[in-house]
C-alpha positions in Angstrom: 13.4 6.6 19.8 14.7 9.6 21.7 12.4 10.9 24.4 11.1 14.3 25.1 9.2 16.5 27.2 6.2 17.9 27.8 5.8 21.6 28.2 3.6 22.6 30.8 -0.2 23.2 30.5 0.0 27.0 32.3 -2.8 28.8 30.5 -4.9 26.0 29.3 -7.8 26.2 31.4 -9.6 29.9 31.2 -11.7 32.0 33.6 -15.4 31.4 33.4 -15.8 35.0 31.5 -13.7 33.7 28.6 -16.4 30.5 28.1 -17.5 30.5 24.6 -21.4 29.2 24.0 -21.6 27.1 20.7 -25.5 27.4 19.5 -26.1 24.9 16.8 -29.3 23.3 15.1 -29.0 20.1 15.8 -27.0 18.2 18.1 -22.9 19.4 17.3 -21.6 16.3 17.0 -23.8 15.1 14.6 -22.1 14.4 10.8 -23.8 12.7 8.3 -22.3 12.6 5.2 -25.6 11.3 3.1 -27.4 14.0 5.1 -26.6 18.0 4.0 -28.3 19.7 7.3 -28.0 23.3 8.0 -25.7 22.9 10.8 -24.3 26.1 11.9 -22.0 26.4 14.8 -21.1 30.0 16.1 -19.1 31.5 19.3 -19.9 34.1 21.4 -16.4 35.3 20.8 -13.5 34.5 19.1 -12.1 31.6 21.0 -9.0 32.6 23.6 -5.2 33.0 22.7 -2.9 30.4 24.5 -0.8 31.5 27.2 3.7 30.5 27.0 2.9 28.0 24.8 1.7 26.9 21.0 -1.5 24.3 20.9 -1.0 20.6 20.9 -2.4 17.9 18.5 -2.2 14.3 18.4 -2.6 12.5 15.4 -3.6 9.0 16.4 -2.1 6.7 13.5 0.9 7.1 10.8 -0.6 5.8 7.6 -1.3 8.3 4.3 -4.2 10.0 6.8 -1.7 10.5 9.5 1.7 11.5 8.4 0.0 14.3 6.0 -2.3 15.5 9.2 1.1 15.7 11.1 3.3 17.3 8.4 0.6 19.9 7.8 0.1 20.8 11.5 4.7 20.9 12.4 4.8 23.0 9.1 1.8 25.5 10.5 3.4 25.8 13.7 1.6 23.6 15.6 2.6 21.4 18.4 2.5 17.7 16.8 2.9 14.2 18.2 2.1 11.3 15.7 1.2 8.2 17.8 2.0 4.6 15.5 2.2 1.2 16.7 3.6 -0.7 13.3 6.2 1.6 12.2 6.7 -1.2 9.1 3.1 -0.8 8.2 2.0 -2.9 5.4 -1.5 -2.6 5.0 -2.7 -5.4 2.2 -4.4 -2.8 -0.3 -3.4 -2.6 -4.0 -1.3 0.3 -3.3 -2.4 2.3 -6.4 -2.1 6.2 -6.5 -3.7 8.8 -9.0 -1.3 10.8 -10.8 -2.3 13.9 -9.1 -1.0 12.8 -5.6 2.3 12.6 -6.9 2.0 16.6 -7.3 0.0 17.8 -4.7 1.9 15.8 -2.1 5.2 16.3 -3.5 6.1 12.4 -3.7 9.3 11.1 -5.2 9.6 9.0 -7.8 11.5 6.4 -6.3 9.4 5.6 -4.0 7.2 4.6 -7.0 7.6 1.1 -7.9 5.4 0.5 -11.2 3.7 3.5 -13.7 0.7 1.8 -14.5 -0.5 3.0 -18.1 -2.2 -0.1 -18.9 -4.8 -2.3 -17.3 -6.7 -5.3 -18.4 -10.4 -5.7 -16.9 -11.2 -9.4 -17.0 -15.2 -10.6 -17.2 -16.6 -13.6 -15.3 -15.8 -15.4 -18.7 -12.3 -14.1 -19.1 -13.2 -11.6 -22.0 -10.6 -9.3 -21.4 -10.8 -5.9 -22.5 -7.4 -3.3 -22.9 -8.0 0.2 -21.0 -5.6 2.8 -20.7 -5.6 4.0 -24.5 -7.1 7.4 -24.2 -4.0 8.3 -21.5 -1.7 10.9 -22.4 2.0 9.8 -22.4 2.8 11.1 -19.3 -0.3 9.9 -17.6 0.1 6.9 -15.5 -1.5 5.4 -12.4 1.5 4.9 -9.3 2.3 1.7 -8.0 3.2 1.8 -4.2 3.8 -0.3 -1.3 2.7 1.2 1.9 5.1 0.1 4.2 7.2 2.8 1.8 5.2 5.5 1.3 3.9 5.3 5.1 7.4 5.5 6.6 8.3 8.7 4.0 5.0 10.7 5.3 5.9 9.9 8.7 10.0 10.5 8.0 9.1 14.1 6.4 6.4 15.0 9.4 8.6 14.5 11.5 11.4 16.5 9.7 8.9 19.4 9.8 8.9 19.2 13.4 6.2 16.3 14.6 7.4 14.2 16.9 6.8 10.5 16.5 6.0 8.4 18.8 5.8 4.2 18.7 3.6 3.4 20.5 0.0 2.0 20.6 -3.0 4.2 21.7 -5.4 2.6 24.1 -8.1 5.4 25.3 -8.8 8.7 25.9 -10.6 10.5 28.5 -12.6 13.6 27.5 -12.5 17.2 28.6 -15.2 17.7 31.4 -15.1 21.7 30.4 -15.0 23.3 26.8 -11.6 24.3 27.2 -9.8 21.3 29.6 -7.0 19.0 27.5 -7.9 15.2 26.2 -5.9 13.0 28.4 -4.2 10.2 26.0 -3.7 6.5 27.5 -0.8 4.8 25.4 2.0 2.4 25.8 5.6 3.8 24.3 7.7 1.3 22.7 10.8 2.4 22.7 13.7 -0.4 22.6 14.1 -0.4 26.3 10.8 -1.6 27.9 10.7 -4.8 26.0 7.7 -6.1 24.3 5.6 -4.6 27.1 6.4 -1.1 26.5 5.9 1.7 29.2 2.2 3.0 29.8 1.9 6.8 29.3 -0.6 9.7 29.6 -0.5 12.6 27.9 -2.5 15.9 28.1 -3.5 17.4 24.3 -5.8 20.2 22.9 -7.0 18.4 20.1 -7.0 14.9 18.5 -7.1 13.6 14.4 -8.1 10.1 14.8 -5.9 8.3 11.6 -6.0 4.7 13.1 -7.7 3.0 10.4 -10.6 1.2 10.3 -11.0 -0.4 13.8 -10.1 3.1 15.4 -10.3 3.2 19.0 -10.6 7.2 18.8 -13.6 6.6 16.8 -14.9 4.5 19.7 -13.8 7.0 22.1 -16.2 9.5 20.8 -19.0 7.5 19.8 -18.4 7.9 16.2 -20.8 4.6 15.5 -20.1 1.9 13.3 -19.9 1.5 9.5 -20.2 -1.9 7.0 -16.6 -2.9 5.9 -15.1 -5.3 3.4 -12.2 -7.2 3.9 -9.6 -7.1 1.8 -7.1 -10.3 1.3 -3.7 -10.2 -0.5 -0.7 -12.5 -1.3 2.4 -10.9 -2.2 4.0 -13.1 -5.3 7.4 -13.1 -6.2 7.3 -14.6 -9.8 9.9 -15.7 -12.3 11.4 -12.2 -14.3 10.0 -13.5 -17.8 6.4 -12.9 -16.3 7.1 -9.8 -13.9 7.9 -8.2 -17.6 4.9 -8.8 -18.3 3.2 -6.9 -15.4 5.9 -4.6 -15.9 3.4 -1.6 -16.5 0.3 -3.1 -17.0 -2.4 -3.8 -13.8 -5.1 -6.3 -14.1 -8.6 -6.7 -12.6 -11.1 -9.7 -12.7 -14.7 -9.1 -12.0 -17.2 -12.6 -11.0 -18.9 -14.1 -8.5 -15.9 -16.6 -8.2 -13.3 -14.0 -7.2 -16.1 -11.6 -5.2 -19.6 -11.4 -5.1 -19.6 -7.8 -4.4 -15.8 -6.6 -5.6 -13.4 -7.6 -7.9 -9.8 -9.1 -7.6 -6.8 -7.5 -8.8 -2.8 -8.0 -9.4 -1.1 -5.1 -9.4 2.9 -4.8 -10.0 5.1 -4.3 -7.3 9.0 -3.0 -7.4 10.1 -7.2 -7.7 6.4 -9.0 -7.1 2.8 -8.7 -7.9 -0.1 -8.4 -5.3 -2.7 -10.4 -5.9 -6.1 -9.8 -3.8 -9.6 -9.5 -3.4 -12.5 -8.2 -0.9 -15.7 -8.7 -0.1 -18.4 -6.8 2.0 -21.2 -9.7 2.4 -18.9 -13.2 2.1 -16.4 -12.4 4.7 -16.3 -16.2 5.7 -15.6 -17.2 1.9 -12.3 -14.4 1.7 -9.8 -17.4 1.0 -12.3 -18.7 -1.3 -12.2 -16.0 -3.6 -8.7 -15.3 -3.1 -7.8 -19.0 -4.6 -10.0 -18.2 -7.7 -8.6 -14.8 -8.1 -5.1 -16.9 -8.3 -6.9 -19.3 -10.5 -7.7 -16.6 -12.6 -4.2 -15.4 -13.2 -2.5 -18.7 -13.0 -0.8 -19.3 -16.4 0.7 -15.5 -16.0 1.8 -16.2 -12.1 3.1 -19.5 -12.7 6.3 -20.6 -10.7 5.6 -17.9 -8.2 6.6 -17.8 -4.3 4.0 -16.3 -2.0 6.0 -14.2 -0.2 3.5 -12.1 2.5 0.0 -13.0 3.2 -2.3 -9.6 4.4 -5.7 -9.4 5.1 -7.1 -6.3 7.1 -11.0 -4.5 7.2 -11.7 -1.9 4.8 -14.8 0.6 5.3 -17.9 0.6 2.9 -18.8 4.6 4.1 -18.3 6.4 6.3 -19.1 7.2 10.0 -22.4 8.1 11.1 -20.0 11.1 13.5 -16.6 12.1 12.1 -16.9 14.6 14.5 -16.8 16.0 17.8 -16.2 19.0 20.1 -12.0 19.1 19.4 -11.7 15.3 18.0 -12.0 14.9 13.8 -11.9 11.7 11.9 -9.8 11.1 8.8 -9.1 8.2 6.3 -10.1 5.0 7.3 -11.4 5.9 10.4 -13.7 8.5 8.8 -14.6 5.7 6.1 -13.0 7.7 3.1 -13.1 4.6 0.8 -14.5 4.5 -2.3 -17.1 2.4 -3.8 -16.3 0.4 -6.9 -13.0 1.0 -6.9 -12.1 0.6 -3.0 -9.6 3.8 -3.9 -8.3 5.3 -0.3 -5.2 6.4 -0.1 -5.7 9.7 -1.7 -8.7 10.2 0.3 -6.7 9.5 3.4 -3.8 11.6 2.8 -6.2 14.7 1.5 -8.5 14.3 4.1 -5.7 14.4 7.0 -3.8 17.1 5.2 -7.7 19.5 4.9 -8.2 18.4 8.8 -5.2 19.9 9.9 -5.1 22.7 7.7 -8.2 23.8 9.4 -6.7 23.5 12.6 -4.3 25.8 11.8 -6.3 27.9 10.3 -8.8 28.0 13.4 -5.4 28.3 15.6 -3.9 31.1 13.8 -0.6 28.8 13.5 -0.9 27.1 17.0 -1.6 31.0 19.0 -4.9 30.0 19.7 -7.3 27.6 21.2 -9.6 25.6 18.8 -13.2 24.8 19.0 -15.9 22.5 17.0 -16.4 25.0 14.5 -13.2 25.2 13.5 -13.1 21.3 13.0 -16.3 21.5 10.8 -15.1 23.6 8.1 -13.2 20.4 7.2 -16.0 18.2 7.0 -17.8 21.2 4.6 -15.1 21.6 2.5 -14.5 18.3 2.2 -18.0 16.7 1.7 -18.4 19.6 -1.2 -15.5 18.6 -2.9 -15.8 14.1 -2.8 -19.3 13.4 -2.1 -20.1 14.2 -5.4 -17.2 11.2 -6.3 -18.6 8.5 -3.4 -22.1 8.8 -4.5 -21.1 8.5 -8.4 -19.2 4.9 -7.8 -21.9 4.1 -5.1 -24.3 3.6 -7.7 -21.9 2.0 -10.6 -21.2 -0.3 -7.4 -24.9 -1.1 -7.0 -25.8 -1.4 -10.8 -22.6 -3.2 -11.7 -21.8 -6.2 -9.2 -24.8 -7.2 -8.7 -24.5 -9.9 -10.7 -22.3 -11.8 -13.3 -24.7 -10.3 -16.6 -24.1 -7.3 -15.2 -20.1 -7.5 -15.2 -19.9 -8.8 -18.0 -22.2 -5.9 -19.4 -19.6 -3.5 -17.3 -16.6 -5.1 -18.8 -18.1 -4.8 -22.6 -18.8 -0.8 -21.6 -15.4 -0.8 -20.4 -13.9 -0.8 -23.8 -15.5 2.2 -25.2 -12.3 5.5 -25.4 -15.3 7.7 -24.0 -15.8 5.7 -21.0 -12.3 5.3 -20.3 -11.7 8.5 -20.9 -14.6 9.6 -18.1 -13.1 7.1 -16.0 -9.0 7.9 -15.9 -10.0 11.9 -15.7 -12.1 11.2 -12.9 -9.7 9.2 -11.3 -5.9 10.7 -12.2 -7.4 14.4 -11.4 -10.0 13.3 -8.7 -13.1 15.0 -10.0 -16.0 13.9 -11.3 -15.1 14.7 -15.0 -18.0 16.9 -17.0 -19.8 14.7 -20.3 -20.9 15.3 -23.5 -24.8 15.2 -23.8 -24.6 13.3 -27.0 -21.9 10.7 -26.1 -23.5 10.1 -22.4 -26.9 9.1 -24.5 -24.4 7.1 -26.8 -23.0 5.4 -23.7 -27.1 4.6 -22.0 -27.8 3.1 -25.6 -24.8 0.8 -25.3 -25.0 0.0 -21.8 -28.4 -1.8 -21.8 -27.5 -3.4 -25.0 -24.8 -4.8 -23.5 -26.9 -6.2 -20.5 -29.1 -7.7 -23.2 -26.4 -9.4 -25.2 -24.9 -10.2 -21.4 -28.1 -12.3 -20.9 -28.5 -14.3 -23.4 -25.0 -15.0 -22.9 -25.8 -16.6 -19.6 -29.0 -18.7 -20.4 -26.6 -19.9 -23.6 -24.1 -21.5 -20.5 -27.3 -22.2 -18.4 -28.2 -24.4 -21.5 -25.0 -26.1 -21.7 -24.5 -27.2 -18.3 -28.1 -29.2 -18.1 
């Protein structure tokens, strides 16, 4: 990794007649995402121009989140420097990708390893029901693998004019007036150094927390803490009779052996599947379920060679702050993950790529200094656009894995065409997609008949084991 320079900080700080007076409701940090308040942040003026130079942003992370933050910022004339510590990032999630990701963030096919367009959704007693009928023929749901579609966002950020640093980000220490820079504590790995690396400092305007769930610029701003699953993964390479099997089609198995709250999955990889599972209130029991999920899947896995073994937190919601003064919270470290489906790449790339457009928005392309305000049109527009989505899968979460009548009721409902149609809409497009009166009533009828029928199903087995 090459190293650079600085520029100066001439112009940062301004005369106390330039101070700008933010007047808000409550307190301005505060963010709740369950909690629509009539926060309103205003300036006294419009905030300063910068002197010989353009603002500075550090994005903190190079996942989905942070590579999209960092291209949108380089591209809007912003001063950029991406901070990653595992440049061959290979975060253990199922690596799937709605179709409409491919288009919005211009993403090239090859790093695509498998179209999905079918999927099997297995019951806790392996009733297995086909989805993927009501997809249009060039509808599919992307197979990735992060550690490849990481290192592009970062590769094409960096091409717009980021520049990325490895290294690992330890702390922060805050402005102590409205306009003074964050100071950045991180070690630079750059070849050189050794495994130690070289500690650093570095003087910014404003900072994107994208470092994942355990983010230490979440700490740094007393962003509070948030329930989180883990997620556990093996990598199988199996024999090429049964990877053309998986060659387009994704499974996933619902039951209280393979997750009392989640489900497991194997998805299709470019030469492997990925078989996994998560849980929010079994952590201890991960490998537990992860065996069963195996179990599950055995006769179509047989012969395979575990090849990478994963495991890494994965938040439930998100923060109680994602917010404050010239700091903003994306992806993981927001807690953009879904319920239900535990779906957050897209989130993490959209929500880095809306946080940065507003700071370039609010920076007039870099000319200007930024302010909390600024930063909070992201959280609008973005909690108007997905809450709707969270909240919706929130409560099939709740209703659904509650217990194993209840999958099993899920899976039935899973194989009606207007459910599955509902379903891929919402998720290939990412919006909640509008029903039909008639059909929703169709769908209630069917749903608590299939609770019934799930039942009597279970005191049948209850019957049979005494």
């Amino acid at each position: 990794m090459s190293s650079f320079a600085l520029k100066s900080f001439t112009g940062l700080r301004q005369s106390p007649t330039d101070q700008i007076t933010l007047v808000s409701h409550v307190p301005s940090s505060l963010s709740l995402p369950h909690r629509r308040t009539s926060l309103r942040v205003t300036a006294s003026r419009a905030s300063p121009k910068l002197a010989n130079r353009t603002l500075r942003v550090a994005v903190i992370g190079g996942g989905p989140a942070g590579g999209a933050a960092a291209e949108t910022l380089a591209q809007g004339g912003v001063e950029t420097i991406l901070i990653e510590r595992k440049m061959d990032n290979c975060k253990p999630c199922g690596g799937a990708i709605p179709l409409c990701m491919v288009g919005e963030f211009n993403l090239p096919l090859d790093i695509i390893d498998r179209r999905v367009t079918k999927m099997k959704m297995i019951s806790p007693s392996n009733i297995a029901v086909d989805i993927g009928r009501t997809l249009k023929e060039h509808e599919y749901i992307g197979m990735v693998r992060r550690e490849v579609l990481d290192q592009y966002l970062r590769e094409r950020a960096e091409k717009s004019g980021a520049t990325v640093i490895n290294g690992l980000f330890l702390k922060m220490d805050l402005p102590e007036e409205w306009d003074s820079p964050y100071v950045l504590h991180y070690t630079e790995y750059d070849g050189k150094t050794g495994a130690t690396g070289q500690k650093k400092t570095m003087e910014v305007d404003a900072v994107i927390g994208a470092d994942g769930a355990n983010s230490r610029v979440a700490k740094s701003i007393g962003a509070g803490d948030y329930d989180y699953a883990i997620a556990f993964q093996e990598r199988i390479r199996i024999p090429d009779d049964k990877m053309t099997y998986y060659e387009d089609l994704a499974e996933m198995y619902v039951g209280d052996d393979v997750s009392p709250d989640f489900y497991g999955w194997v998805f299709p990889k470019c030469d492997h599947v990925a078989v996994g599972t998560g849980t929010v209130t079994h952590k201890g029991d991960i490998k537990k379920f992860q065996l069963a999920t195996r179990n599950r899947a055995k006769d179509k896995i047989l012969g395979g060679k575990i090849i990478r073994v994963e495991a890494h937190p994965i938040p439930e919601h998100p923060r109680p702050r994602r917010l404050s003064k010239r700091v903003a919270l994306v992806g993981d470290a927001a807690g953009y993950v879904t319920k239900c489906s535990g779906e957050g790449i897209y989130f993490a790339a959209k929500s880095g790529r809306m946080c940065a457009e507003a700071i370039v928005e609010g920076s007039q392309n870099g000319k200007k200094m930024i302010d909390e305000s600024d930063l909070r049109k992201y959280l609008e527009k973005w909690d108007k656009t997905y809450l709707p989505t969270y909240r919706v899968l929130d409560v099939l979460q709740k209703v659904f894995y509650r217990s194993n009548p209840a999958r099993e009721a899920f899976v039935e409902m899973c194989g009606d065409e207007y459910v599955q149609k509902m379903t891929f809409d919402s998720y290939l497009y990412k919006r909640v997609a509008p029903g039909s009166p008639l059909e929703d009533l169709k769908l209630a009828v069917n749903t608590i008949g299939s609770v019934f029928r799930a039942n009597a199903l279970r005191r049948e087995i209850e019957k049979l084991n005494v």
